[in-house]
TILO-274965 format. One record per residue: x, y, z of N, C-alpha, C in turn; residue number from 1. Coordinates in Angstrom, 3 decimals, padded with zeros to 6 digits, always signed. Example, Ala and Ser with C-alpha at 12.3 -4.5 7.8 and 13.67 -1.06 7.14 Angstrom:
SITE,+013.190,-005.690,+007.800,+012.300,-004.500,+007.800,+013.200,-003.300,+007.800,1
SITE,+012.850,-002.250,+007.080,+013.670,-001.060,+007.140,+012.900,+000.030,+007.870,2
This chain:
SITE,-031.560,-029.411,+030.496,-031.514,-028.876,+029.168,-030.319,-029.472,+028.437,1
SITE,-030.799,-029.348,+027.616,-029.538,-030.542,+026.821,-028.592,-029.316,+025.915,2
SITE,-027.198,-029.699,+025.848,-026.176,-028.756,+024.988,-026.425,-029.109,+023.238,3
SITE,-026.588,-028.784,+022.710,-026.514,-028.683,+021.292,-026.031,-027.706,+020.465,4
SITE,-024.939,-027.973,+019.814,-023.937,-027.695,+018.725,-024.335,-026.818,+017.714,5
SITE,-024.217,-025.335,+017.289,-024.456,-025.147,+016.226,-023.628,-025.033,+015.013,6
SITE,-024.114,-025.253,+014.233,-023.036,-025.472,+013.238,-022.711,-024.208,+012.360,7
SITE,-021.638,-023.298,+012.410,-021.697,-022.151,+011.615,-022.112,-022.104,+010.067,8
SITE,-022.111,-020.943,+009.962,-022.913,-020.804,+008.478,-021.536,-020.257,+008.048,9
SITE,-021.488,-020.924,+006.568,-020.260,-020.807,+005.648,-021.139,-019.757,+004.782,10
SITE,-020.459,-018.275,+004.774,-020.792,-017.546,+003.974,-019.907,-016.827,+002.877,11
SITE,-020.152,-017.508,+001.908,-019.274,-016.846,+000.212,-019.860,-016.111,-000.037,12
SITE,-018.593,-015.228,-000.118,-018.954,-014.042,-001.024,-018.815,-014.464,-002.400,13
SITE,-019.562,-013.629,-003.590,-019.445,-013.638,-004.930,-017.817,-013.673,-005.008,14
SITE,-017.127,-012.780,-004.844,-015.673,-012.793,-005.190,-014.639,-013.243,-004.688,15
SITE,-014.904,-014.227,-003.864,-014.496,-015.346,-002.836,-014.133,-014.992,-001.650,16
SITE,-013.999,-014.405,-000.902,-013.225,-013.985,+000.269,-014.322,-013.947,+001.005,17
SITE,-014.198,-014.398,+002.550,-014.591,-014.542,+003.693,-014.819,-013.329,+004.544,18
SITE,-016.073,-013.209,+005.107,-016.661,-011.980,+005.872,-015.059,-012.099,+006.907,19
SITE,-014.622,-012.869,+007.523,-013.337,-012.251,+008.467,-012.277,-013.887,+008.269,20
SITE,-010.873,-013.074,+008.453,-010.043,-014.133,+008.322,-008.850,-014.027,+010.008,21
SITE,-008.702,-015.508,+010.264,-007.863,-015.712,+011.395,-006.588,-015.603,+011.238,22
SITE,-005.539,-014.654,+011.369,-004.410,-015.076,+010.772,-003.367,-015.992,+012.471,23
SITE,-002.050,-016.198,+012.130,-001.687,-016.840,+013.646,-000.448,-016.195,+013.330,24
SITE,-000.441,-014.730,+014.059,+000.844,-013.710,+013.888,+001.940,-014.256,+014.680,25
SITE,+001.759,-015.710,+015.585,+003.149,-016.197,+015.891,+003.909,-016.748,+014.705,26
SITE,+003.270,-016.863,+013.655,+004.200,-017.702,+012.026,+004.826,-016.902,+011.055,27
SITE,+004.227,-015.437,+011.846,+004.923,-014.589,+010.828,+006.239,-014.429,+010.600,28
SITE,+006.605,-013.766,+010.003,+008.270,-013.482,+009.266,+008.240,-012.194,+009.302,29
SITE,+010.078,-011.114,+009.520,+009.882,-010.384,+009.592,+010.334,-009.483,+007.730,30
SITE,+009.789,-008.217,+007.843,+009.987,-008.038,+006.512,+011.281,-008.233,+005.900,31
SITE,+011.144,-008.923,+004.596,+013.273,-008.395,+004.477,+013.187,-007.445,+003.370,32
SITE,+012.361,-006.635,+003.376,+012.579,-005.517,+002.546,+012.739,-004.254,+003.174,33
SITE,+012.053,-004.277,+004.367,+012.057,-003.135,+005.470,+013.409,-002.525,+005.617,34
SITE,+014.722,-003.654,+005.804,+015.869,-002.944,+005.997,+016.681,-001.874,+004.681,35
SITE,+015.947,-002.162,+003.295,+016.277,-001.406,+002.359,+015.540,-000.123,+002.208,36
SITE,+014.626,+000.181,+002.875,+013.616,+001.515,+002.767,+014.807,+002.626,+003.439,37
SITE,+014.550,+003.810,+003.453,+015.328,+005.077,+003.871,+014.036,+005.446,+004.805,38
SITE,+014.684,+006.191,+006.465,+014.076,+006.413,+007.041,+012.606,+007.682,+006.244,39
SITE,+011.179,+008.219,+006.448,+010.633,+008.666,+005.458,+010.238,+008.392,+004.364,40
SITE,+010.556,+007.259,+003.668,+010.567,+006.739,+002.247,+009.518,+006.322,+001.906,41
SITE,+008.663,+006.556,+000.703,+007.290,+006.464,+000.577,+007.680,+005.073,-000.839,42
SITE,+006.644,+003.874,-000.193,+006.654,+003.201,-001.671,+005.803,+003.574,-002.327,43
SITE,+005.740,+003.559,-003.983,+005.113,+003.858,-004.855,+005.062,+002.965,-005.716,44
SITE,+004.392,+002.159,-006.342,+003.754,+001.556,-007.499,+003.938,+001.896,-008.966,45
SITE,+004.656,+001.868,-009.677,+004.490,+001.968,-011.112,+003.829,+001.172,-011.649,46
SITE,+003.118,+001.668,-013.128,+002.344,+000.941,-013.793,+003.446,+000.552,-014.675,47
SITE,+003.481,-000.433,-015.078,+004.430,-001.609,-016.020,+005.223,-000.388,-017.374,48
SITE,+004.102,+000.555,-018.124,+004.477,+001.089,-019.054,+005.441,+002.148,-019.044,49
SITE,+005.061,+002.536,-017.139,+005.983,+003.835,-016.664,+007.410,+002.888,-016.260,50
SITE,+006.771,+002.022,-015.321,+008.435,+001.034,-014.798,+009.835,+000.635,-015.885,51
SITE,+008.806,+000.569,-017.231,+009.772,+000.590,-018.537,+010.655,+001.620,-018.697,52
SITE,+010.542,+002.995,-018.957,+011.119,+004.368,-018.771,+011.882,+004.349,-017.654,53
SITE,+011.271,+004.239,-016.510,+012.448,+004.480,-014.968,+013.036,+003.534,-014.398,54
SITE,+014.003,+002.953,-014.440,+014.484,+001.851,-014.164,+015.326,+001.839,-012.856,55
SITE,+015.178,+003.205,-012.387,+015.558,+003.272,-010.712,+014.938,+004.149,-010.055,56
SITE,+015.217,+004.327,-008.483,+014.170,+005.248,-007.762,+014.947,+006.491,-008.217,57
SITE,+016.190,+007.034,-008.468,+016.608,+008.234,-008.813,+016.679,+008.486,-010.240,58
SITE,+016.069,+007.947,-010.604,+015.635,+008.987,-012.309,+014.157,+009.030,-012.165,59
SITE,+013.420,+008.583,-011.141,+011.996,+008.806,-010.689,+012.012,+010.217,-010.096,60
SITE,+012.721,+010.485,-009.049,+013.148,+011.424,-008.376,+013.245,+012.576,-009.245,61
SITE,+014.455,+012.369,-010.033,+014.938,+013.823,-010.250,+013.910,+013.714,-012.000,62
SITE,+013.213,+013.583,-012.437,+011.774,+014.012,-013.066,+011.389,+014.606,-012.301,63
SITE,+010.482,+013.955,-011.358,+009.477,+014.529,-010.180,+010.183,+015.867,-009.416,64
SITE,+011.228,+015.552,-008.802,+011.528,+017.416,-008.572,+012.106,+018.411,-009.876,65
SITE,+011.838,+017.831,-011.478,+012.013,+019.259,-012.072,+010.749,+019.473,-012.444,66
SITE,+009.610,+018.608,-012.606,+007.880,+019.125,-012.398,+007.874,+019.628,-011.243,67
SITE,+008.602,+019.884,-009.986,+008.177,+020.318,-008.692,+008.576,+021.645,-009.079,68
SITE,+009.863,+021.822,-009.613,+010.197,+023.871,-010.007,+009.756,+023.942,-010.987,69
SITE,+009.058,+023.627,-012.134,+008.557,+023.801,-013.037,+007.054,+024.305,-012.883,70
SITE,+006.711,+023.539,-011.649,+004.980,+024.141,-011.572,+004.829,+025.031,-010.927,71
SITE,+003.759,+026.080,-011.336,+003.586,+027.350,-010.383,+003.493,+026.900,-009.169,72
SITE,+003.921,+027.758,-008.760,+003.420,+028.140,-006.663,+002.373,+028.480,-006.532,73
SITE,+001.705,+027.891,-005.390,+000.557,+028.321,-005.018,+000.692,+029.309,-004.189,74
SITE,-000.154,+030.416,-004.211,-000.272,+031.325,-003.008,-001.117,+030.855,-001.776,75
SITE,-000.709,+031.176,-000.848,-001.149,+031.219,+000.570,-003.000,+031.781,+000.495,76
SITE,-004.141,+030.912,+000.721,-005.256,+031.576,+001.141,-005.238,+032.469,+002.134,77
SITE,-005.766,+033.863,+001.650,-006.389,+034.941,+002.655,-007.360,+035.063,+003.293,78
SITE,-008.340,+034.379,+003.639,-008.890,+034.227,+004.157,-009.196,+033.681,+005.122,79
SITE,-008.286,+033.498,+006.077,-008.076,+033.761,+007.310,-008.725,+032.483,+008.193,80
């Protein structure tokens, strides 16, 4: 029986990207932003119009915790 080659099928998607990609995690780099995060620290995304207004993570902050005492409390469900 003889060996014969098949040749894969190149499949595009409409929006270009490939059903699976190979990456070679020996080339990677390690983050250099990682060492500036605070242990817990959630990133968040601003939209460009909000990033204008807050121009650091602590005037983000202290907004967001006076909407945190500002909004009612929820009560605890009874129902068991």
């Amino acid at each position: 029986m003889k060996n014969t080659s098949q040749t894969k099928l190149k499949v595009r998607r409409v929006n270009g990207l490939r059903a699976e990609y190979r990456f070679d995690y020996a080339k990677s780099k390690p983050n250099r932003f990682a060492q500036h995060t605070r242990p817990g620290a959630v990133a968040i995304l601003l939209d460009p119009d909000v990033a204008r207004v807050f121009r650091s993570g602590e005037s983000v902050n202290s907004v967001l915790r006076a909407l945190v005492v500002a909004m009612p409390t929820r009560r605890a469900s009874t129902n068991g």
